[in-house]
C-alpha positions, 0 to 999 in steps of 0.5 A, spaced: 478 727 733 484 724 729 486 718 724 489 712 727 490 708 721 497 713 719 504 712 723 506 716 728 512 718 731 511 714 738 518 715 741 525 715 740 530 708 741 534 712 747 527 712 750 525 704 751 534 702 751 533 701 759 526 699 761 519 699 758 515 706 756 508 707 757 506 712 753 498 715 750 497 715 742 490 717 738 488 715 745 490 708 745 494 706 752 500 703 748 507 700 751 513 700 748 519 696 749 525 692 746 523 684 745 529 679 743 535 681 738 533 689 740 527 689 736 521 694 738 515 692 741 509 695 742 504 692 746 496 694 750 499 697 757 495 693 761 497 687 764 490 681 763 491 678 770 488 684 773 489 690 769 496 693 772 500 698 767 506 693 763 510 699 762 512 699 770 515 692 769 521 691 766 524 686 760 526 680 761 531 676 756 527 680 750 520 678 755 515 683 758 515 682 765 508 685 769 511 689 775 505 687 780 505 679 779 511 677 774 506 675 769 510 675 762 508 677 755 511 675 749 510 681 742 505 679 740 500 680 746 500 673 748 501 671 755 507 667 756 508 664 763 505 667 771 511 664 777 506 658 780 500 659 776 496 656 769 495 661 764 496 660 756 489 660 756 488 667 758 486 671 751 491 676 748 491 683 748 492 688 743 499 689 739 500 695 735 505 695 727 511 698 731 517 700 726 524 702 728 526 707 722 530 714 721 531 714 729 525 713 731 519 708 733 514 709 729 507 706 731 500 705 726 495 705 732 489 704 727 487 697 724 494 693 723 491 689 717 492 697 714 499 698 717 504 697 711 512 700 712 512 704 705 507 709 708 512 712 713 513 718 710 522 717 707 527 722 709 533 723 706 536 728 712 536 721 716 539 716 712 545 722 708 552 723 712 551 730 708 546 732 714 546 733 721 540 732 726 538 734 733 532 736 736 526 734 742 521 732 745 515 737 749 509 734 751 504 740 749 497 741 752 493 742 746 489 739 740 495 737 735 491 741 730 493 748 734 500 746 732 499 744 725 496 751 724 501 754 727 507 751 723 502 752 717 502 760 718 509 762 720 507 769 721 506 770 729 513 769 729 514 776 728 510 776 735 512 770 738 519 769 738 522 777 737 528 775 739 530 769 735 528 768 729 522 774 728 523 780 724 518 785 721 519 783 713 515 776 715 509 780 716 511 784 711 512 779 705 506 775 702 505 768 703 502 763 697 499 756 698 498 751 695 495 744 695 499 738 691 495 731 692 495 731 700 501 735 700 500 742 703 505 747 701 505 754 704 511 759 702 515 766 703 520 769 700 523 776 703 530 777 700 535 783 701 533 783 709 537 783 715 538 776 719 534 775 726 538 773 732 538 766 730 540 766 722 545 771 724 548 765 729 548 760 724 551 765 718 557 764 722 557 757 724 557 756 716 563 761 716 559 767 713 558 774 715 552 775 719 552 783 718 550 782 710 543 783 708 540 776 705 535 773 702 530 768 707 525 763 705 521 758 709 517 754 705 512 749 709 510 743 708 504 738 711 504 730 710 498 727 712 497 725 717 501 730 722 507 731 719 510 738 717 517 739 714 519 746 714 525 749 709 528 754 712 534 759 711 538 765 708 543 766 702 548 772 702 543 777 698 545 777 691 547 769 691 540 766 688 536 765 694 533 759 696 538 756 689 544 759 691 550 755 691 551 752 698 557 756 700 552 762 700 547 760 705 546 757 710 539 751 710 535 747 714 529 743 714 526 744 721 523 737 722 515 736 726 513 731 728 506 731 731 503 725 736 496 726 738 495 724 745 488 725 747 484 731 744 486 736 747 494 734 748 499 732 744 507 729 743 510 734 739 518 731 736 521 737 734 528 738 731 533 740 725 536 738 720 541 741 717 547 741 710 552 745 712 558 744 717 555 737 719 561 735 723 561 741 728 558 737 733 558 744 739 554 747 732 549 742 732 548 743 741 547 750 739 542 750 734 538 745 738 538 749 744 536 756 740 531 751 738 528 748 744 527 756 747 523 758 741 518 751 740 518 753 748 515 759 746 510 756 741 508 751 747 506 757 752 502 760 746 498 754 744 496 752 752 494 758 753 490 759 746 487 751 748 484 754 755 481 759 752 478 755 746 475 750 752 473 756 756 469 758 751 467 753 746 461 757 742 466 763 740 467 763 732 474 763 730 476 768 724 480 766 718 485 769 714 489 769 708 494 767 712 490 761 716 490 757 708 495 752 709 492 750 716 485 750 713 487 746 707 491 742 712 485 740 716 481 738 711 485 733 709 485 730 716 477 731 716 478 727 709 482 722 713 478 721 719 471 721 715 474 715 711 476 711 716 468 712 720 465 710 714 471 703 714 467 702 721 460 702 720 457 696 718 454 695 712 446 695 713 446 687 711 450 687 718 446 692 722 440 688 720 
């Protein structure tokens, strides 16, 4: 289950510049497209004339054109015109809030009267020149809450990435949670350890020795309804940590983006953002290729642990202190999902 009145990350610009995109969210078969003045679209994938998916045609002067029979659809799910046949009276099909903003396309695909822009979760990174960006696209097989306890609980990075950014200190260090609103914070502060292979590289990229001790924190933060933003990075020791004067340190936001397709699979749009040495474009290369290798070790992990789930659907999972900001996480998308079954069902008078 997932709540469909939220916005999620459908897709980057790049993805629909040169032709439709067929893609599934919260299960609802959606294509997405660039109409007229290069505004985003975002239509039902299914042709009305006799059920094709509209993402294997093409645009046509800001028109969607079916590949099977040339029928063309207007953004709004309105048939536009068929070559040699009659069908403005052909019912329209579904069209979805689609909004371009931060360089992504963003879709609500929930009830559309609910869709209000200002709900899109406003990332400062994206709009300063003081921050650079890069990052991915991994299409996981598992349920999209498996992620989100996973970037909620930092700790299997010890185990999973130990040749990246794992070191024995995460296990170690106790990590505190806490719940502002629907906002969930988990945190872990280790100061005056040894940075991993990955910090050590972005020491240097920042032109910082990486043969210091440092102090090192990452800080998680969920927004419903998936979104997780992790504050991560490390200060020459000594220097104020987490508040040190930047020429000390090297930070980042690792950004997540989590798209649920189906039940048990999801779009998973990853990336960082960093404040130091926004200009060094090969920096940004290297940082998103380390990057990319470590998410593709959390995607075997997941996969697999989604397979064992579905082979054994009555086993009973434990919990731990460190598992609290996944729990805290999920019932906040339990809340979300329970509100909107509740806005479904009809009123007894109705129902009578």
């Amino acid at each position: 289950m997932f709540p469909k009145n939220a916005w999620y990350v459908a897709c980057t610009p790049d993805e629909i510049d040169s032709k439709p995109l067929g893609r599934m969210v919260c299960g609802e078969q959606i294509v997405f497209y660039r109409a007229e003045e290069g505004r985003v679209a975002a239509l039902e994938d299914f042709c009305p004339h006799r059920g094709a998916q509209l993402s294997l045609g093409q645009v046509c002067e800001g028109k969607l054109v079916c590949g099977y029979h040339g029928l063309v659809m207007g953004c709004d799910g309105k048939t536009v015109s068929m070559p040699g046949q009659r069908v403005g009276g052909f019912p329209a099909i579904k069209s979805y809030p689609v909004v371009e903003r931060y360089g992504f396309i963003w879709v609500w695909p929930g009830d559309a009267a609910q869709a209000d822009p200002a709900k899109i979760h406003h990332l400062e990174w994206a709009e300063n020149p003081d921050w650079a960006y890069g990052g991915g696209l991994y299409h996981v097989n598992c349920d999209y809450r498996l992620m989100i306890d996973n970037l909620m609980d930092l700790t299997h990075e010890t185990y999973v990435h130990t040749t990246s950014i794992g070191q024995k200190e995460i296990d170690e260090t106790p990590v505190s949670t806490r719940s502002e609103g629907e906002h969930v914070i988990t945190s872990r502060f280790m100061d005056g350890v040894m940075a991993p292979p990955f910090w050590r590289a972005n020491l240097r990229g920042n032109g910082l020795p990486d043969d210091q001790p440092v102090d090192r924190w990452q800080v998680c933060h969920f927004y419903p309804p998936t979104h997780i933003m992790i504050e991560v990075g490390v200060a020459l020791a000594g220097h104020g940590g987490y508040d040190a004067d930047p020429k000390y340190k090297a930070s980042s936001i690792v950004v997540d983006f989590i798209t649920p397709e189906t039940e048990t699979s999801m779009w998973y749009f990853w990336g960082m953002a960093r404040n130091f040495n926004v200009k060094d474009r090969n920096l940004t290369a290297q940082i998103r290729e380390g990057q990319g290798k470590v998410f593709a070790e959390d995607t075997a992990v997941l996969e697999a642990q989604q397979r064992n789930l579905l082979k054994y659907p009555d086993r009973r999972l434990l919990m731990l202190n460190i598992d609290a900001g996944g729990v805290q996480s999920r019932r906040i998308i339990d809340r979300l999902i329970a509100q909107e079954q509740q806005q479904n069902q009809p009123s007894m008078k109705q129902a009578a």
